[in-house]
C-alpha positions in Angstrom: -65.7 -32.5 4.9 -65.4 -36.3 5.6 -61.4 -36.4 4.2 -60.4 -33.6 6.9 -62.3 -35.9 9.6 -60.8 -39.0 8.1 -57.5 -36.8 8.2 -57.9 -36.1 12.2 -58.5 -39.4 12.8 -55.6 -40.7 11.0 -53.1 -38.5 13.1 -54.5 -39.0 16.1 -53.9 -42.8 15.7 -50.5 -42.3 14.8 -49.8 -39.8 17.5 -51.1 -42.7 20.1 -49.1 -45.6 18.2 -46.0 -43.6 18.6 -46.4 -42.2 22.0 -47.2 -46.1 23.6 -44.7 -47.3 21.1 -41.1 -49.5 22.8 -39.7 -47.8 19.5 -40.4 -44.0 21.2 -38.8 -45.4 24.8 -35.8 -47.1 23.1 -34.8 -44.0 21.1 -34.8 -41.7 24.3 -31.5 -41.4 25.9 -31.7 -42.7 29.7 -29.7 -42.2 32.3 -29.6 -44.7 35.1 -29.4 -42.9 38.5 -30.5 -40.2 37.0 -33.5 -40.5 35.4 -35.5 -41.0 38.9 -34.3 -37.5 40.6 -35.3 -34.5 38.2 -33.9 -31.9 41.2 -30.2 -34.2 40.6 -30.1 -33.4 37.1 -31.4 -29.7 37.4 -28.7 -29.1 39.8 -25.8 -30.2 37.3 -27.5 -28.0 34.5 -28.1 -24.7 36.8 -25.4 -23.2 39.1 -26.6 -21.2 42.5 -26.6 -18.0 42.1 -23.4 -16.9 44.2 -21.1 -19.4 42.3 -22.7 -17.6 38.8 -21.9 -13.7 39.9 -18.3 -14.9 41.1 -17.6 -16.5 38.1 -18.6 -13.3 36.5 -16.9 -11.1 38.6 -13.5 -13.6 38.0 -14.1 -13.4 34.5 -14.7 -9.5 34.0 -11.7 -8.5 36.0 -8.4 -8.2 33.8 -5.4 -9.9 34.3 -2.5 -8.2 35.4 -0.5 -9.3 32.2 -3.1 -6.9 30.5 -2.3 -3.7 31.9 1.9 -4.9 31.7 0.9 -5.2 27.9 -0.8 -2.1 28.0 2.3 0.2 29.6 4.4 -1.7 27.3 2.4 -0.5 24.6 2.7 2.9 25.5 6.0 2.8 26.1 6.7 1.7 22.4 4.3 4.2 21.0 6.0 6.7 23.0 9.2 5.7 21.9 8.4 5.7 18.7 6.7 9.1 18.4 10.1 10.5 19.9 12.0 8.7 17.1 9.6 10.0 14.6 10.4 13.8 16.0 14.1 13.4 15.9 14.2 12.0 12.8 12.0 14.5 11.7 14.0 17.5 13.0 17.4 15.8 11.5 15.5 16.0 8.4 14.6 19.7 8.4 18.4 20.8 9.9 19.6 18.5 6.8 17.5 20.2 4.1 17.8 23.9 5.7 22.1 23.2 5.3 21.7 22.1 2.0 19.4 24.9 1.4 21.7 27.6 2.8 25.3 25.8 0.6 23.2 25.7 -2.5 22.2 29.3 -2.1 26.1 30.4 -1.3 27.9 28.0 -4.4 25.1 29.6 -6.6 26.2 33.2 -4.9 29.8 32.5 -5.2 29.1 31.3 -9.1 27.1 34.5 -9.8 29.8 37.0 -8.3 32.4 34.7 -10.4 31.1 35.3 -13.1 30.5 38.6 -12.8 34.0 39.0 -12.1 34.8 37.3 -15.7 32.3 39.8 -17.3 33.9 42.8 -15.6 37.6 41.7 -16.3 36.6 40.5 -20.7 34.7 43.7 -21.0 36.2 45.7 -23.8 33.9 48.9 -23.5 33.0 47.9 -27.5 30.1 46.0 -27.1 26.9 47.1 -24.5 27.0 44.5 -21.5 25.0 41.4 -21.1 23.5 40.5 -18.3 23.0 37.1 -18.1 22.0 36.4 -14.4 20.0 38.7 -12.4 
């Protein structure tokens, strides 16, 4: 019990040392005019209220270069889009041409060479049909 009393006291002498201390004043930061009008230095920390909602208001309303940007953007992705729909139907006319020629060379191959077997046949042999 007598340590935590002997403890107290101890603090409590260095709590007074330091707070009557020239070491304490010299280490806080003083301003000159300042320091004697506390309402002078509230007023450069705080802002009236008026001056702090129009800041907001300034600062929450968007440019106008934002909404150019934005119909810009949506120009381009417009753009875009058609290109991807053109190119898209050029594709499918491309691959329905190619589609239709392959299926007419393979038709006019087939009726060739049916024309081949027709004309060789000697009426010896049963036909062959290769390709149906």
């Amino acid at each position: 019990m007598s340590w935590t009393r002997v403890l107290v006291l101890y603090f409590l002498t260095t709590l007074l040392i330091l707070t009557f201390s020239s070491v304490v004043e010299s280490a806080a930061v003083q301003d000159d005019a300042k320091s004697a009008d506390p309402q002078g230095a509230a007023r450069q920390v705080f802002m009236p209220e008026s001056d702090a909602s129009n800041f907001f208001k300034r600062r929450t309303r968007r440019s106008v270069r934002y909404y150019e940007l934005q119909a810009e953007q949506r120009v381009k992705i417009a753009a875009s889009e058609r290109r991807r729909e053109y190119n898209e139907e050029q594709r499918n006319e491309y691959e329905n041409y190619v589609e239709e020629d392959r299926d007419e060379i393979n038709e006019r191959s087939r009726e060739t060479n049916e024309q081949l077997r027709e004309y060789h046949y000697d009426g010896l042999y049963p036909r062959y049909y290769w390709f149906h």
